[in-house]
C-alpha positions in Angstrom: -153.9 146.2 1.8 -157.7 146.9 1.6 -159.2 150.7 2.6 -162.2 149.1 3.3 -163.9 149.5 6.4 -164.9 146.3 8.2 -169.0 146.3 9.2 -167.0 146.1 12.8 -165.0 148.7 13.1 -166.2 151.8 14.9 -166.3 154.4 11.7 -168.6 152.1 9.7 -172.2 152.7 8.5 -174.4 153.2 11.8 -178.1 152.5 10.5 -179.1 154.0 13.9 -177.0 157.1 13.8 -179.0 160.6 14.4 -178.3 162.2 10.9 -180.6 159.7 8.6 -182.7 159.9 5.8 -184.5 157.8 3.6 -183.7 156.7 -0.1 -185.9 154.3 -1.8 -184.8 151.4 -3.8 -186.5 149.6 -7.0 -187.8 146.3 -5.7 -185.3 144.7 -7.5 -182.5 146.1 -6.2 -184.0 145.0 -2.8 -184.2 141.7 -3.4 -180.9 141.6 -4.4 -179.8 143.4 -1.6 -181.6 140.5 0.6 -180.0 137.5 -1.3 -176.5 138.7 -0.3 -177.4 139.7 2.6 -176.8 136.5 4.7 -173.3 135.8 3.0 -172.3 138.9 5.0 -171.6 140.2 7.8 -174.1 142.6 8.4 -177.5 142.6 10.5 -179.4 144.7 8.0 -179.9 145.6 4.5 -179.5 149.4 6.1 -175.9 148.6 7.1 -175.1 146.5 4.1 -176.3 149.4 1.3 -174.3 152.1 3.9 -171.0 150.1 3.9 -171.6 149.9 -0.1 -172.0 153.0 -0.8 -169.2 154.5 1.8 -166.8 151.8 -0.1 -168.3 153.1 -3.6 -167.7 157.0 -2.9 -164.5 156.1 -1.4 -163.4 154.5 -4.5 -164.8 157.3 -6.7 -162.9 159.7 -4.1 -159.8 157.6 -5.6 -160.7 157.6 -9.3 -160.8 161.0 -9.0 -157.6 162.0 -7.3 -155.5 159.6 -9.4 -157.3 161.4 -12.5 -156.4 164.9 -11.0 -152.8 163.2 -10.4 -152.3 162.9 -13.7 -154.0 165.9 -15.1 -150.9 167.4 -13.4 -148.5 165.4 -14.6 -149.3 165.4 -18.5 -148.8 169.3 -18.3 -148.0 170.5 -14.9 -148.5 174.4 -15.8 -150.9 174.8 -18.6 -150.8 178.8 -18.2 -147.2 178.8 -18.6 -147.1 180.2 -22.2 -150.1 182.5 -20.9 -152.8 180.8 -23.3 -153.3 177.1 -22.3 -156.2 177.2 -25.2 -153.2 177.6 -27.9 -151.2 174.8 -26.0 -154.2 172.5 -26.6 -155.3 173.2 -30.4 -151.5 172.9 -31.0 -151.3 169.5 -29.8 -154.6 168.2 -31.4 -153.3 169.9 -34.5 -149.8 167.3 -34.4 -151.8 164.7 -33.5 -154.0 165.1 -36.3 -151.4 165.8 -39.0 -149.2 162.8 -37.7 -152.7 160.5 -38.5 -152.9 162.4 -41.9 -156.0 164.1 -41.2 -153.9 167.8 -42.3 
């Protein structure tokens, strides 16, 4: 099940909404924009690049939080032994010496 927000639905982008500004695109990028623009849904290139980039951020919102997920998980107190530094160089030093670089 999609996350997404539907150019419908009530907490999407709102081109007209009071806190606006302005961010300028390469022409490029523009023409793009306007060549998928009538495969979609939208009314405006304004809306489209605001659903994009709330469905982008959300996403990176994701990325992130699984990344911080397992961060925990691989060592779920690094300051348990008091030097999490020592914990580290101790790990790179087996990996190393398992590849036969010590």
């Amino acid at each position: 099940m999609s996350n997404r927000t539907h150019p419908s639905d009530s907490t999407a982008f709102d081109a007209d909404s009071d806190s606006e500004w302005t961010v300028t695109l390469p022409a490029t990028l523009r023409s793009r924009i306007d060549q998928r623009l009538p495969n979609t849904e939208f009314d405006s290139a304004e809306a489209y690049v605001g659903y994009a980039m709330e469905s982008l951020l959300r996403e990176l919102d994701e990325q992130d939080a699984r990344a911080d997920d397992a961060e925990i998980e691989a060592d779920p107190d690094p300051d348990a032994d008091g030097d999490a530094s020592a914990v580290d160089t101790e790990g790179m030093e087996e990996r190393l010496e398992s590849l036969g670089y010590l």
